[in-house]
C-alpha positions in Angstrom: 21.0 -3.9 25.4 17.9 -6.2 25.0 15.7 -3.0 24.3 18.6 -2.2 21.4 18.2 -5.3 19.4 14.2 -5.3 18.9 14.4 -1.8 17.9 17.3 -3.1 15.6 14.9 -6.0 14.0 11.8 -4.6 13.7 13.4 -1.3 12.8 14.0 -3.4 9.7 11.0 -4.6 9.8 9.5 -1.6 8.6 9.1 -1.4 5.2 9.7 2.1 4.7 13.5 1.5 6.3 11.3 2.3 8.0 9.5 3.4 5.0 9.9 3.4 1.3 10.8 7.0 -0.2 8.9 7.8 -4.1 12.2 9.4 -4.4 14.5 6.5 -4.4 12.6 3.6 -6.0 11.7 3.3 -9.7 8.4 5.0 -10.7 6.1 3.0 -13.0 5.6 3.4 -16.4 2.7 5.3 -17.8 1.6 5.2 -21.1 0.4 8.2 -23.2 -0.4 8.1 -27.1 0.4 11.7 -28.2 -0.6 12.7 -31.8 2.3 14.6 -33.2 2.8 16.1 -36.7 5.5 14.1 -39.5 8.6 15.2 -39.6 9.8 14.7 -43.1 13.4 13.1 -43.1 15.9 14.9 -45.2 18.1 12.4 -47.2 21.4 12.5 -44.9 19.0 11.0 -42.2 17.7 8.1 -44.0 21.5 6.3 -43.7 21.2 6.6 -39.9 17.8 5.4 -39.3 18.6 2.3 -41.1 18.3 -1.3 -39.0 17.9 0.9 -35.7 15.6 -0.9 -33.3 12.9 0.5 -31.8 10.8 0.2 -28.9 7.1 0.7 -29.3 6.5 3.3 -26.4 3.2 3.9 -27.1 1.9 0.8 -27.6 -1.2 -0.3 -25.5 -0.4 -1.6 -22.0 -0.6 -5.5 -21.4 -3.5 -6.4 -19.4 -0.9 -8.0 -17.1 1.2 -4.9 -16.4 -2.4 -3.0 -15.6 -0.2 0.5 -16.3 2.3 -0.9 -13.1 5.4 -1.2 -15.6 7.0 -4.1 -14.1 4.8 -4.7 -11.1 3.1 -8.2 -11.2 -0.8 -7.9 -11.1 -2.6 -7.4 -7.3 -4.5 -10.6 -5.5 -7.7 -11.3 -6.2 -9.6 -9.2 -3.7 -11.7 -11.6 -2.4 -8.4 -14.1 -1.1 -7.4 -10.9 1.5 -7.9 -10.6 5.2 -9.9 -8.2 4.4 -12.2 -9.9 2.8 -13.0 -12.2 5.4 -16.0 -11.8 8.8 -14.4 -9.7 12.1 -13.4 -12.6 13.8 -11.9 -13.6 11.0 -9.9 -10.5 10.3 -9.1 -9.8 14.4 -7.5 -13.1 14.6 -5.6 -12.5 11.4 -4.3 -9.5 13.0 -3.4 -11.2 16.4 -2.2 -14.1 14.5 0.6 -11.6 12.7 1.5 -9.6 15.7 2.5 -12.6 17.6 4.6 -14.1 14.1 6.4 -10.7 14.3 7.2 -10.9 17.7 8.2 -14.4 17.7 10.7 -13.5 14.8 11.5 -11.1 16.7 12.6 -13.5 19.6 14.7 -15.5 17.3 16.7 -12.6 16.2 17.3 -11.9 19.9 19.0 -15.3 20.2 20.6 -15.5 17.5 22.5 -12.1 17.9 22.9 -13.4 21.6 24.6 -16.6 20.5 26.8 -14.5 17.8 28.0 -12.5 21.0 28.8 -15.6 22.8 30.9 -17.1 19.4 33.4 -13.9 18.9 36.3 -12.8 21.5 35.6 -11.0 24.3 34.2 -7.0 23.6 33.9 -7.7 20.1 30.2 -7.9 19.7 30.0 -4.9 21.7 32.2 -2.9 20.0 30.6 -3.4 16.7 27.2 -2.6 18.8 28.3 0.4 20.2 30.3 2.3 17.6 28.1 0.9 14.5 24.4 0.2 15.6 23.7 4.0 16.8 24.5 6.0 13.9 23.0 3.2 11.3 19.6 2.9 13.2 19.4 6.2 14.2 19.9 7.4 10.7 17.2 5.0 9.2 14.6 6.5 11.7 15.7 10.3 11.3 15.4 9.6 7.3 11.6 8.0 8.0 10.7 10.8 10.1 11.7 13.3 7.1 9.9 11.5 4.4 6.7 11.6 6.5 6.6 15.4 5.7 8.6 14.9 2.5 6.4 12.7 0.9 3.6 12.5 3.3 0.8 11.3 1.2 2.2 7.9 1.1 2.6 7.5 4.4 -1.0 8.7 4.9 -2.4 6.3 2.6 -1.3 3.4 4.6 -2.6 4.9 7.8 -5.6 2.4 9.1 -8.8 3.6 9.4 -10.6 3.4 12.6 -12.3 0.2 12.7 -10.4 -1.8 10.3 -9.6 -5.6 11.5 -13.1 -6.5 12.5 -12.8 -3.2 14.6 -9.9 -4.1 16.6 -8.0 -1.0 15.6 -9.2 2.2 17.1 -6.5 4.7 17.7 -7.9 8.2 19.7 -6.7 11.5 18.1 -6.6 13.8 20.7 -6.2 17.5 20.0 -6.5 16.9 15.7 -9.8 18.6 15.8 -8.0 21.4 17.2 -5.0 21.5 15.2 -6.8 21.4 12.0 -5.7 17.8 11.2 -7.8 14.8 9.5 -7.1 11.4 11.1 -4.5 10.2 9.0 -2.4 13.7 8.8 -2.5 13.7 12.6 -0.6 9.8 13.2 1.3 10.7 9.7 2.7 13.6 11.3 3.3 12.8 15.4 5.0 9.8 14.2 7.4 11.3 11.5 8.7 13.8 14.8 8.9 11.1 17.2 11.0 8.9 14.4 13.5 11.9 13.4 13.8 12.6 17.3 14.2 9.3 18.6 16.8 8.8 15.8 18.4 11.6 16.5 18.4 11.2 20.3 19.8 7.4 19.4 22.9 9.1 17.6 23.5 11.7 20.0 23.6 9.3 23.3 25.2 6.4 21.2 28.2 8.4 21.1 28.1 10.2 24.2 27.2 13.5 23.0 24.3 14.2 25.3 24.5 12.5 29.1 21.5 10.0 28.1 22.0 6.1 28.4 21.6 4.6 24.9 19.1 1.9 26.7 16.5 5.1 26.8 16.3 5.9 23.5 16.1 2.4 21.7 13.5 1.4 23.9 11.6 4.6 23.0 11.8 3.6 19.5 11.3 0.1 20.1 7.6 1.2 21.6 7.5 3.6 18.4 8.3 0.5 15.9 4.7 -1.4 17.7 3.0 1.7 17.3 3.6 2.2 13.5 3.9 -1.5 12.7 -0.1 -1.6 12.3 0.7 0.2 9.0 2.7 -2.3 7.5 0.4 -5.3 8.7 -1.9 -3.2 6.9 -0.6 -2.7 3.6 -0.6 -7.0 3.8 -3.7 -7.5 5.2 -5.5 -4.6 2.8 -3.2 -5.3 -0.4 -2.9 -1.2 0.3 -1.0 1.1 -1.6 1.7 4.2 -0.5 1.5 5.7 -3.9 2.4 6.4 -7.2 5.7 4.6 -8.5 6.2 2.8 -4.7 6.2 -1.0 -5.2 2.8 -2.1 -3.5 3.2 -4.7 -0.7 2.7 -7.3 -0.6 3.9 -8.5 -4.3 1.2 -11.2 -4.8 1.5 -12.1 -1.0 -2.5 -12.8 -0.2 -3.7 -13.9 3.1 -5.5 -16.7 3.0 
């Protein structure tokens, strides 16, 4: 079950549970000043509008809010991974990749040692009749919001060469199929999340004669594949869109 809990960590890991839907989080505020002709109040409404409060809507934004509503300011720039020479940056990226795994190891352990604490078939009950249906609904929902709102996933896709050139990802057949870089690794890895999830539900429960081993580890391998994409968004202060909170939130690498 060792394959099970990595994909449960770094299944968590991912910032867009496995990804973060436009849908469900709070959009930011944009600020518009509309002319609009006077209304003349009648006397009846003069009584009502008297010692109401209001809130200045159109009022300039803050320099501080930079149009984000309630999102702090981005990192200077200059502070980010990116920023720095290719050894610099491939390091950083290596450097990451082995904190993730090590946190990965500890949560290992520690789940291990939980087992080890409660009564005999407790742990695994709660694994086995809890752990499929969550998990493999978190990837299922990840795989439909990278068609459902696919433009933020493709914004955080890396480009070839990023990290001093350490990432370069082949593409084979997206000439073929019509498909620019980013749409081809937004779109193979939104079907391998919905099935994998999917596949983790169905053998979880014993509805299709798989062992539940097969597909965690299949989307344990998936999780390393797309986790490049959230060490991006740290390393590149990138963006998934439109009313998504960017990440990291004033987290620059030094």
């Amino acid at each position: 079950m060792t394959s099970l809990f990595i994909c449960l960590y770094l299944g968590l890991f991912l910032s867009d549970a496995a990804a973060f839907s436009q849908s469900s989080l709070p959009r930011a505020r944009h600020i518009h000043i509309k002319s609009r002709p006077l209304i003349p109040l009648s006397p009846p409404d003069v009584p009502r509008l008297v010692g109401r409060k209001f809130t200045p809507l159109e009022a300039n934004p803050s320099p501080e809010t930079d149009n984000r509503g309630d999102f702090p300011p981005r990192p200077d720039p200059s502070i980010l991974l990116s920023a720095k020479d290719d050894t610099t940056q491939q390091l950083g990226f290596i450097g990451i990749s082995a904190f993730i795994l090590g946190g990965t190891a500890i949560v290992i352990e520690l789940l291990t040692g939980l087992e080890n604490l409660l009564p005999d078939g407790w742990f695994a009950l709660w694994r086995d009749f809890t752990w499929p249906l969550g998990l493999g609904l978190v990837f299922v929902s990840a795989g439909v919001a990278h068609f459902g709102v696919k433009q933020a996933f493709i914004n955080i896709v890396p480009p070839r060469g990023t990290w001093g050139g350490l990432f370069n990802v082949p593409t084979p057949g997206a000439e073929a199929l019509g498909l620019t870089y980013e749409e081809y690794h937004c779109y193979w890895t939104g079907i391998a999340e919905f099935a994998g999830g999917l596949l983790l539900i169905l053998s979880g429960y014993g509805l299709v004669d798989i062992p539940v081993e097969i597909p965690a580890a299949l989307l344990g391998l998936l999780v390393v594949a797309v986790t490049p994409a959230n060490i991006y968004m740290f390393t590149h202060d990138v963006e998934m869109g439109e009313g998504v909170p960017p990440i990291p939130v004033s987290l620059p690498v030094l």
